[in-house]
C-alpha positions as CSV (number, residue, x, y, z in Angstrom):
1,X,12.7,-23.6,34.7
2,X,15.0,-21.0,33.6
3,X,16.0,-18.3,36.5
4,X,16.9,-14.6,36.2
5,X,20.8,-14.8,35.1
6,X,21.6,-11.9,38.0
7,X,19.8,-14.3,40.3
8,X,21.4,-17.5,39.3
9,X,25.0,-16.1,39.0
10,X,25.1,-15.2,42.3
11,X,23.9,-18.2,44.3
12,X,26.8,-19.7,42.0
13,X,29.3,-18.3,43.9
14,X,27.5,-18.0,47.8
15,X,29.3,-19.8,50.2
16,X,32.3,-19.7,48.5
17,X,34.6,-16.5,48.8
18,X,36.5,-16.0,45.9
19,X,40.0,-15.7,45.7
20,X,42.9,-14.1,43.8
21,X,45.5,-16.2,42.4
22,X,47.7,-14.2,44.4
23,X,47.4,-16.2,47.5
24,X,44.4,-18.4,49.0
25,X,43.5,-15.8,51.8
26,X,43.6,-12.5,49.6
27,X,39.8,-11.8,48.6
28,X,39.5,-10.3,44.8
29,X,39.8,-6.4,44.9
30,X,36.3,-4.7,43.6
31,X,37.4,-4.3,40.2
32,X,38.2,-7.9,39.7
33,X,35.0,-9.3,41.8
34,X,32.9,-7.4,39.5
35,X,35.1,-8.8,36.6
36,X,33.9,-12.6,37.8
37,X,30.4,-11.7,38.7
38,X,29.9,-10.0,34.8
39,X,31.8,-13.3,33.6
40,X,29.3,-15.7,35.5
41,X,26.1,-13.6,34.4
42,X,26.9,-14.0,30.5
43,X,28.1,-17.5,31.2
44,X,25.0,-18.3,32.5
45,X,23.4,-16.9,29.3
46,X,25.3,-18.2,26.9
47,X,25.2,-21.6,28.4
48,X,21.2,-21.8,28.8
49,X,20.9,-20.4,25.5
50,X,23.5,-22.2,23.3
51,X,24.8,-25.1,25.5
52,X,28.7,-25.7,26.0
53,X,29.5,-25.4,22.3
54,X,30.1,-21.5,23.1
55,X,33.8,-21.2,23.5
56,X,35.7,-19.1,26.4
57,X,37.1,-16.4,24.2
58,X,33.5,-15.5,23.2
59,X,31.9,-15.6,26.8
60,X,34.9,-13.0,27.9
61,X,34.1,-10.7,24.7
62,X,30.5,-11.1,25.4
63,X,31.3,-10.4,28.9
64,X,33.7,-7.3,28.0
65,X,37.2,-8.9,29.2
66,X,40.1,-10.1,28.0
67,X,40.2,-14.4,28.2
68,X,42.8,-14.1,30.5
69,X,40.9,-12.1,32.7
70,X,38.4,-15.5,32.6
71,X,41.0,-18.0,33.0
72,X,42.5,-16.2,36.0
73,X,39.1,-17.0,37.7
74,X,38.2,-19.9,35.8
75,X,40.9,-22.2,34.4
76,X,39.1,-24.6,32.4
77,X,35.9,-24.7,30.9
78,X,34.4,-27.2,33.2
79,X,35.3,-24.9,36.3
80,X,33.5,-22.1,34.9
81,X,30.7,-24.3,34.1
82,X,30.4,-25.8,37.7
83,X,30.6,-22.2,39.0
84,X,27.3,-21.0,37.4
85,X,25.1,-24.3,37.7
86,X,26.6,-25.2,40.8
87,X,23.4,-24.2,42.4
88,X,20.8,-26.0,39.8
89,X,22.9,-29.5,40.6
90,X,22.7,-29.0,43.8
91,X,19.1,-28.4,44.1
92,X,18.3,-31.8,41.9
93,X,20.4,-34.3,44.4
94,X,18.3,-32.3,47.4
95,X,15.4,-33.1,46.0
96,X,16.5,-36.3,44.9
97,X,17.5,-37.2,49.0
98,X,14.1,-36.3,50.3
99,X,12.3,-38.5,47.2
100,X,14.4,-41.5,48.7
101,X,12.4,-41.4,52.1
102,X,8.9,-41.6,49.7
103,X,6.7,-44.7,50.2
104,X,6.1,-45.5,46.4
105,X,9.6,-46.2,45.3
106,X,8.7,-46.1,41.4
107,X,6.9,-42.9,41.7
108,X,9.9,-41.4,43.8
109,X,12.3,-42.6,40.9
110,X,10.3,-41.3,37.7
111,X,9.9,-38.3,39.8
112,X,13.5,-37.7,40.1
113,X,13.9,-38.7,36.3
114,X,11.3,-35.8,35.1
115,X,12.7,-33.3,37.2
116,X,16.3,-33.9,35.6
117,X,14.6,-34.1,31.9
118,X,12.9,-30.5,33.0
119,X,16.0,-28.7,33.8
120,X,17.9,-30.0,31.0
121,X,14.9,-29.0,29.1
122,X,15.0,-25.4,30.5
123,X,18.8,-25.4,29.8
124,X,20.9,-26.6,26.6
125,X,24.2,-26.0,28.8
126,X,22.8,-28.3,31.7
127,X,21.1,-30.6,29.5
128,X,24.9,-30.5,27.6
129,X,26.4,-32.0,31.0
130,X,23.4,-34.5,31.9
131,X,23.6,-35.9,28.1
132,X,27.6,-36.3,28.4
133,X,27.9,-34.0,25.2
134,X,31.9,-33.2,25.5
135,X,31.8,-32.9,29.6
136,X,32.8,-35.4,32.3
137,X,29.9,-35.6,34.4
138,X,31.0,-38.3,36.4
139,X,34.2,-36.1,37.5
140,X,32.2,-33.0,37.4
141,X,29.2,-33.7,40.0
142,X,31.4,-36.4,42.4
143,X,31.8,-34.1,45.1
144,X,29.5,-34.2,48.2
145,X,26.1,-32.4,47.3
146,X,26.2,-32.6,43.8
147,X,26.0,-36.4,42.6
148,X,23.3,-36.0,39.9
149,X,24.2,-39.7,38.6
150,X,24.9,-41.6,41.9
151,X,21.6,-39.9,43.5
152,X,19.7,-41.0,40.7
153,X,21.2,-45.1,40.6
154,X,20.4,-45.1,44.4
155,X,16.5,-44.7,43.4
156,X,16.6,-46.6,41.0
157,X,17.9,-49.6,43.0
158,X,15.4,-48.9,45.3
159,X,12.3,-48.7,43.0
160,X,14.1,-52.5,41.4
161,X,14.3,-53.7,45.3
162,X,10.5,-52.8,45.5
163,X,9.4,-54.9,41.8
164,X,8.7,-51.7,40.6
165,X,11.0,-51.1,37.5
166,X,13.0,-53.8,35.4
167,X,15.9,-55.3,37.3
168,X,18.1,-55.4,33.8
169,X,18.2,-51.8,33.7
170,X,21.4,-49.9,34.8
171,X,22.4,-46.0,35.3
172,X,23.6,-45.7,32.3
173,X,20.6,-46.7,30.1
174,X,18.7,-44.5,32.4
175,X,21.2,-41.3,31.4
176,X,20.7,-42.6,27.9
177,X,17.1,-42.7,28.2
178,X,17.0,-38.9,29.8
179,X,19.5,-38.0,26.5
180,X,16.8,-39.1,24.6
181,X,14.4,-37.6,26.1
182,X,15.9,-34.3,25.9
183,X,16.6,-34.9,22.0
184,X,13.3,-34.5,21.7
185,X,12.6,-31.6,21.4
186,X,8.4,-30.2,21.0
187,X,7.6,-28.9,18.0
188,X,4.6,-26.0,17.4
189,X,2.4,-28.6,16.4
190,X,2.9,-31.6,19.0
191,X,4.3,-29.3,22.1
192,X,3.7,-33.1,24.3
193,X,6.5,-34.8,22.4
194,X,8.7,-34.5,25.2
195,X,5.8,-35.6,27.6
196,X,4.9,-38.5,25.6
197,X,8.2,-39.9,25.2
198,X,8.5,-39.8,29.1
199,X,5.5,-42.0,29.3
200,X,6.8,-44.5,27.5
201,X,9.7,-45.0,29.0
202,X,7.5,-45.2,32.4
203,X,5.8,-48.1,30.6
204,X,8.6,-49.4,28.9
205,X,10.5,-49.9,32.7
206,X,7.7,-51.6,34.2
207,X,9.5,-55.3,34.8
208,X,8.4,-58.1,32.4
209,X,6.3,-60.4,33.5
C-alpha cells in the first residue's frame, strides 16, 4: 500500500550518496541535498497520484525549483522515476526470491502476481512502469535487485515445470494479464472487481486438460 512520501523518498536514495555533477567524489552541499530530497518527496506524490503523465517542469514548480535544478540531479525522466521507487521494486523481487524456495509452485507464482497487481494498485506511477505505459521496464529494472519481469518468468517456469499453470503461457501475456488487471479499476458499487478478475485468471491458467 501507499507509504508516507517523507518515508518513501528517503529510502529512495539510502545507500546511495548523492553526488554533484561537479565531480563523482564531491557530496551535494546542504542547500542542494535539500533541493533533491524536496524534488523526490513531490515526485513521489505526483507519481502515486497521477502516474508518469506529470511532466518534469511541473514536479520542479510543484517542488519549488527551477527544472534545471531537477535535471542536474535527475537527467531523464526515468532516472528520477527509478530514484523514488527504487525501494518499492526492490522489495517485490525480495519477496519474489524467497516465494521461489515455497513448496506449492502455483501458489508461490499467483502470490508473486497479486502482490505486483497490489502495488500497482496502490500506485498509478508504479502501475505506469509495470503496464509499459511510455517507460522501458525491461531497461529500467535489469539491474541486480530489481528484475520485476525476470523474477516473475522464473516462477512462472517453475509453477509450468510442476503441471501447475498452462505451459503456452509466456511473460509477456502474464504482464498483459497484470495490465489488465490493473485497468480494472473498483467501482463504489462492486469494490471486488479487481479481486474477481484475479480469480479468473487463476482459473483461466490452470493447464488444459
Amino acid at each position: 500500500m501507499s507509504e508516507p512520501v517523507q518515508n518513501s523518498a528517503a529510502r529512495a536514495g539510502a545507500g546511495r550518496a548523492p553526488f554533484s555533477r561537479a565531480g563523482p567524489n564531491r557530496p551535494l552541499r546542504a542547500d542542494a541535498q535539500r533541493n533533491r530530497e524536496r524534488v523526490l518527496e513531490t515526485a513521489f506524490a505526483a507519481f502515486a497520484a497521477e502516474g508518469l503523465s506529470v511532466p518534469v517542469h511541473e514536479i520542479a514548480r510543484r517542488a519549488g525549483v527551477g527544472t534545471g535544478t531537477v535535471s542536474r540531479h535527475f537527467p531523464t525522466k526515468e532516472a528520477l522515476f527509478e530514484a523514488v521507487f527504487i525501494s518499492r521494486v526492490e522489495r517485490l523481487v525480495s519477496k519474489a526470491r524467497v516465494l521461489k524456495d515455497a513448496v506449492d509452485a502455483r501458489e508461490a507464482f499467483f502470490d508473486f502476481f497479486g502482490a505486483i497487481v497490489a502495488e500497482g494498485a496502490a500506485n498509478r506511477g508504479l502501475a505506469d512502469v509495470l503496464t509499459g505505459a511510455g517507460f522501458d521496464i525491461k531497461a529500467a529494472t535489469s539491474g541486480p535487485g530489481h528484475d520485476v519481469v525476470g523474477v516473475l518468468g522464473e516462477l512462472l517456469a517453475r509453477a509450468q515445470h510442476a503441471g501447475a499453470v498452462r505451459p503456452d503461457v509466456g511473460t509477456a501475456d502474464v504482464m498483459a494479464l497484470i495490465a489488465g488487471c490493473l485497468a480494472r479499476e473498483p467501482e463504489p458499487g462492486d469494490p471486488s472487481a479487481r479481486d474477481r478478475v484475479v480469480s479468473v485468471i487463476r482459473e483461466g491458467l490452470r493447464p488444459i486438460r
